[in-house]
C-alpha positions in Angstrom: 0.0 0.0 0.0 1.1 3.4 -0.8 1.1 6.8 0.6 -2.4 7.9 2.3 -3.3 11.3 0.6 -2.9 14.1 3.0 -6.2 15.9 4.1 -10.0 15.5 4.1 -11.6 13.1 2.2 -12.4 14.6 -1.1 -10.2 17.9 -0.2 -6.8 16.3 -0.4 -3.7 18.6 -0.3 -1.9 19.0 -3.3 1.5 18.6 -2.3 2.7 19.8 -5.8 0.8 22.7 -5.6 1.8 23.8 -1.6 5.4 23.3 -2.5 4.8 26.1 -5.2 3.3 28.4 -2.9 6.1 27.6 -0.3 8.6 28.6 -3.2 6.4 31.7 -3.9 6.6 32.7 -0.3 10.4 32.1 0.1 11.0 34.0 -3.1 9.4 37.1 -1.8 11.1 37.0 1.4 14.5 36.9 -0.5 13.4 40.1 -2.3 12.5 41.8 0.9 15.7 40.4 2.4 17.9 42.5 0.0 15.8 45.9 1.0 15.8 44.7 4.7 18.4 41.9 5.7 17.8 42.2 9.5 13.7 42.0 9.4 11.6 42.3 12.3 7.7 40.6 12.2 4.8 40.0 14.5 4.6 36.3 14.7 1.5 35.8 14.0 2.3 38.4 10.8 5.0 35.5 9.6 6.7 33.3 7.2 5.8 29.8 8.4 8.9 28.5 7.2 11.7 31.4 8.4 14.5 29.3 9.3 16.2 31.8 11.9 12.9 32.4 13.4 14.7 32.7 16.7 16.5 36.1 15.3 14.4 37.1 13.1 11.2 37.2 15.7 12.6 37.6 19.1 16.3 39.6 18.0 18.8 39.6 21.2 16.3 39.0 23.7 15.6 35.5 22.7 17.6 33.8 24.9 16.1 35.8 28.0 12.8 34.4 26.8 14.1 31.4 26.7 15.5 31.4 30.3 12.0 32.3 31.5 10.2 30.2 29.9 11.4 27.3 31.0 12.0 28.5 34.4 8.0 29.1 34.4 6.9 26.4 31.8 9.7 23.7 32.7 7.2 21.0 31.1 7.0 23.3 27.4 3.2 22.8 28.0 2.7 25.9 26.4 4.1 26.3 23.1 3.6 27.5 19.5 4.9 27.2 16.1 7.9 29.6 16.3 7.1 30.2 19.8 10.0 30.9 22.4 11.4 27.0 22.8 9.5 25.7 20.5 12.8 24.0 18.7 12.1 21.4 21.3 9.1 19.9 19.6 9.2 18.4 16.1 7.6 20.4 13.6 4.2 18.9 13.8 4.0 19.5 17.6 3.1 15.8 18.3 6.6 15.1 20.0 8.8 16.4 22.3 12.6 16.1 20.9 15.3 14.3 23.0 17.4 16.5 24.8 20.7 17.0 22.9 
């Protein structure tokens, strides 16, 4: 048996299709990049795919953030999709990583 299609029954993601649009999107932010290499973004206002999301949405004071939150949330209950610590969860947000 192959692959199970991705989605609702009858609304099936088109990988093809989102891969595109992912493209689109990181094509974009390269063009921005050259007027604005050191960006600054609401999260919620975000690419979904920034790879230094860590910079890029929290600056210097990430690693304060990061200090507090798990002295406060030691258990990462509460976490987010580019959330402060959420590198400790696999993309999906089913699973905690192991500890390095």
């Amino acid at each position: 048996m192959g692959p199970q299609p991705i989605g609702i029954p009858g609304y099936e993601a088109d990988l093809a299709e989102a891969r595109a649009e992912a493209m689109t999107v990181a094509n974009a932010m390269g063009e921005l990049r050259r007027v604005v290499p050191e960006p600054a973004s609401y999260v919620s206002e975000s690419n979904f795919f920034e790879k230094d999301w860590q910079r890029s949405y929290w600056g210097s004071n990430y690693e304060r953030l990061l200090a507090v939150k798990r002295q406060y949330d030691p258990d990462g209950l509460f976490f987010v999709h580019h959330g402060v610590g959420s590198e400790e969860w696999s993309g999906d947000g089913f699973e905690r990583r192991a500890a390095n």
